[in-house]
C-alpha positions as CSV (number, residue, x, y, z in Angstrom):
1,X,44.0,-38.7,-60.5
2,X,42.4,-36.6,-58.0
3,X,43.0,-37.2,-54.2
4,X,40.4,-36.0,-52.0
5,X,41.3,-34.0,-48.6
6,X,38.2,-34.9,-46.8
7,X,38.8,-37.0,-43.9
8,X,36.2,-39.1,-41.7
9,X,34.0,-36.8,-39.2
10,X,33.6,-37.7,-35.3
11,X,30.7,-39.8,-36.4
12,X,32.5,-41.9,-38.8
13,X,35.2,-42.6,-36.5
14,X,33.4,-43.2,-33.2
15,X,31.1,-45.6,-34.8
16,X,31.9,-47.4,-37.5
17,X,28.5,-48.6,-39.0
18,X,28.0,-47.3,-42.7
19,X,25.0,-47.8,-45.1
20,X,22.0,-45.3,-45.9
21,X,20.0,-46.6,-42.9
22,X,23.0,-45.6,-40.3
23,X,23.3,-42.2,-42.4
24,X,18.9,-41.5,-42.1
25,X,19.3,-42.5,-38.6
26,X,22.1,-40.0,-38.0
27,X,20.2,-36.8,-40.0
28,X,16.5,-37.5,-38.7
29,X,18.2,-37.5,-35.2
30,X,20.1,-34.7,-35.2
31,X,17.2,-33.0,-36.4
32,X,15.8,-34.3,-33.4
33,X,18.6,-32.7,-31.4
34,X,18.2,-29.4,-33.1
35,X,14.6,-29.5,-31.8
36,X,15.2,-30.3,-28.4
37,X,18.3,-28.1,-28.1
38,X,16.1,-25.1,-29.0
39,X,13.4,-25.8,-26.5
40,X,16.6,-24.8,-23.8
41,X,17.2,-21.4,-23.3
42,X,18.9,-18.8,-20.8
43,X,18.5,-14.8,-20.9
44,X,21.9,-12.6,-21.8
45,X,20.7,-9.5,-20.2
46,X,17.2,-9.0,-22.1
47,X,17.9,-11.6,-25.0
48,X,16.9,-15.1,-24.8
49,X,19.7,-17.5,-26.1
50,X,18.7,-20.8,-27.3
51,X,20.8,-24.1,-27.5
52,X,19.5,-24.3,-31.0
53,X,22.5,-23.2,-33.2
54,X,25.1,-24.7,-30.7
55,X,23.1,-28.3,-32.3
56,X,23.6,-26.7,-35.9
57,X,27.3,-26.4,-35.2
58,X,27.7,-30.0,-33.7
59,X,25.3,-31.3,-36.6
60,X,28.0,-30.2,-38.6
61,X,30.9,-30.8,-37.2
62,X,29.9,-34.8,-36.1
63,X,28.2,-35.5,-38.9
64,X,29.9,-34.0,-42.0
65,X,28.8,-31.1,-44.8
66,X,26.1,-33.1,-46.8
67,X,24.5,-35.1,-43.1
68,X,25.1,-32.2,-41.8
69,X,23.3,-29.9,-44.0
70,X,20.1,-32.5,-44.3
71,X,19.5,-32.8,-40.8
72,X,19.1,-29.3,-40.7
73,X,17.0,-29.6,-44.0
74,X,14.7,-32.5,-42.2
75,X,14.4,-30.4,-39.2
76,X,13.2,-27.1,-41.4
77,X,10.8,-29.9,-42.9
78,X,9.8,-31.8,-40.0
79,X,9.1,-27.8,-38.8
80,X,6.9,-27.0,-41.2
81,X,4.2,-29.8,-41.3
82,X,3.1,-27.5,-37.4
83,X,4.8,-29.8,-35.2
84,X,4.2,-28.2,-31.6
85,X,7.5,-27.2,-29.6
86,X,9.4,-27.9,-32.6
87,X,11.1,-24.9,-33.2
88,X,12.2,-22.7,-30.6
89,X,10.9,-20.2,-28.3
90,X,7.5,-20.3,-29.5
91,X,5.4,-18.4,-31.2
92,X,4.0,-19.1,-34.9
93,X,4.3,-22.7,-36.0
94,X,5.0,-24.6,-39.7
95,X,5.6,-22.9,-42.9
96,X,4.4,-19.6,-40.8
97,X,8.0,-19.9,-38.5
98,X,9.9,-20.1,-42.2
99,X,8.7,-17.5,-43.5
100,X,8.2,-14.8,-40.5
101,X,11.2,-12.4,-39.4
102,X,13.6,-15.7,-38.5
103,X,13.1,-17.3,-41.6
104,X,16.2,-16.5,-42.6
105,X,17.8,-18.0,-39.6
106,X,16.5,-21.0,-40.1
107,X,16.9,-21.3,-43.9
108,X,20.8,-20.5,-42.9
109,X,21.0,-23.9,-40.5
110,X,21.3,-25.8,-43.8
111,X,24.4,-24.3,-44.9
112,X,26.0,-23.7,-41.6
113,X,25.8,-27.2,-41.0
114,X,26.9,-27.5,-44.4
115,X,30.1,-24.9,-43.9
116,X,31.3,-26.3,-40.7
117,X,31.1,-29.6,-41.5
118,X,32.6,-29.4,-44.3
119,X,35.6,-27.7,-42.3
120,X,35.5,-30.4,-40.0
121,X,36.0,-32.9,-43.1
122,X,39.2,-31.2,-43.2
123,X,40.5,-32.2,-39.7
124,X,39.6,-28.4,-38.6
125,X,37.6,-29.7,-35.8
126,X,40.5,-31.7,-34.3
127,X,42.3,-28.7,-32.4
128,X,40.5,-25.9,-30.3
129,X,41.8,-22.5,-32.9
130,X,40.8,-24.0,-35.7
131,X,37.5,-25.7,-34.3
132,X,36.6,-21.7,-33.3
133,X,37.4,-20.5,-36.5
134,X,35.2,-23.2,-38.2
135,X,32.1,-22.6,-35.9
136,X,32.6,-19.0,-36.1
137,X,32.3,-19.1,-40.1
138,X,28.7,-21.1,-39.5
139,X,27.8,-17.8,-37.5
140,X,28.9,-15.8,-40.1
141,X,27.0,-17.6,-42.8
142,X,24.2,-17.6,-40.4
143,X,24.3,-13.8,-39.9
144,X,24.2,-13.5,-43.3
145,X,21.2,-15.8,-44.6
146,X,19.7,-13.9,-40.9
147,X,20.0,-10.4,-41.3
148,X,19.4,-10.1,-45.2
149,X,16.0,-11.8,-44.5
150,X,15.3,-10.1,-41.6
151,X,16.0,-6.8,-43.7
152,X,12.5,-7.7,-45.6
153,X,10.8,-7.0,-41.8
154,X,12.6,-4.1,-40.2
155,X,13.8,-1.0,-41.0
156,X,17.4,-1.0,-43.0
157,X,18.8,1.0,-40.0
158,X,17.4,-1.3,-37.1
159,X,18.7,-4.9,-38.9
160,X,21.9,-5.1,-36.7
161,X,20.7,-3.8,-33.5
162,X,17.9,-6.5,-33.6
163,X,18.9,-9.2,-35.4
164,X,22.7,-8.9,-34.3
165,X,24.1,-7.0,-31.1
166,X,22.2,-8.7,-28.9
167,X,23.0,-12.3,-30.1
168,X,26.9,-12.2,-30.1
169,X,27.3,-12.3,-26.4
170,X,24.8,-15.8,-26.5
171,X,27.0,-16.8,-30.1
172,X,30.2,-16.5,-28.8
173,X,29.6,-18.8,-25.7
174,X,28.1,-21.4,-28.3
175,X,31.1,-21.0,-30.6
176,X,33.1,-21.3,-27.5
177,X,31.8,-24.5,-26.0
178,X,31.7,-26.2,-29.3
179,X,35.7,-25.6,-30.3
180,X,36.2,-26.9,-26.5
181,X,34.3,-29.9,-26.8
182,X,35.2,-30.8,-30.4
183,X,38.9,-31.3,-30.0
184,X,38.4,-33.1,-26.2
185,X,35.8,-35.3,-27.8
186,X,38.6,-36.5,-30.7
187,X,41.3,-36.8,-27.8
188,X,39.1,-39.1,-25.9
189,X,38.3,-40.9,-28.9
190,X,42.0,-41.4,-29.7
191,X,42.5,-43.1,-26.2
192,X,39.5,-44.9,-26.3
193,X,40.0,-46.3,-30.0
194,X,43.6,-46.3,-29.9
């Protein structure tokens, strides 16, 4: 017999409604909240830093690896139909945004969401070390699916100094908050649910 180590996310805990019209309500939201979280942004030095992937992280982490992975997948979809303001900081809309320089980016909020909430399943999103560490792998994986697209756009030699450097600074305070908030947000639940 088989015994599973996934445990229940925040979600799961906080409220305890089930069924697959609580589970649509939770993706198509935090799609929603991916949306709206990227239409915030403040400037590190010359490099505007969006809320956007600080959602993709808590998509994750709250809602688990598979709702977690398709809100990001409805967003991307939701996205491409042209929506306006829908993803962030402008510039082209729909399919164009997918497949332009920060495709990549966005293709990779699937399986962040997927790797950190998946991590969370396993009670890493219950103490602040292991909470970074778990929203520091979604930046990796996002760096990855990133960068190897955005290798398609710039020169080989320029990928990192524009598609890396000057996010880590904007990164690390998202990874930061997130591990912060996490933890205090199951401690408060703890009290609150006993």
């Amino acid at each position: 017999m088989k015994v599973s180590t996934a445990r229940l996310t925040f979600m799961d805990v906080a409220i305890s409604r089930t069924g697959l019209l609580w589970d649509a309500v939770l993706v198509v939201g935090f799609a929603c909240l991916t949306a709206a979280f990227g239409q915030i942004s403040f400037w590190i030095g010359l490099v505007p830093t969006t809320g956007q992937t600080f959602a993709v992280l808590l998509a994750g982490a709250l809602l688990g690896s598979r709702r977690g992975a398709l809100s990001q997948l409805s967003y991307l979809a939701i996205g491409a139909t042209g929506i306006p303001y829908w993803f962030a900081l402008g510039g082209p809309m729909g399919i164009a945004r997918l497949i332009g320089p920060t495709g990549g980016y966005l293709i990779g909020f699937v399986a962040v969401a997927f790797v950190v909430g998946w991590l969370a399943e396993r009670g890493w999103d219950r103490r602040v070390w292991t909470a970074a560490l778990a929203m520091l792998a979604g930046e990796i994986v996002l760096y990855v699916f990133g960068l190897s697209w955005l290798a398609h756009f710039v020169p080989g030699n320029t990928v990192l100094q524009v598609g890396l450097y000057p996010f880590i600074i904007g990164d690390l305070i998202k990874v930061v908050a997130a591990a912060l908030i996490l933890p205090s947000g199951w401690l408060l639940l703890r009290r609150f649910k006993g």
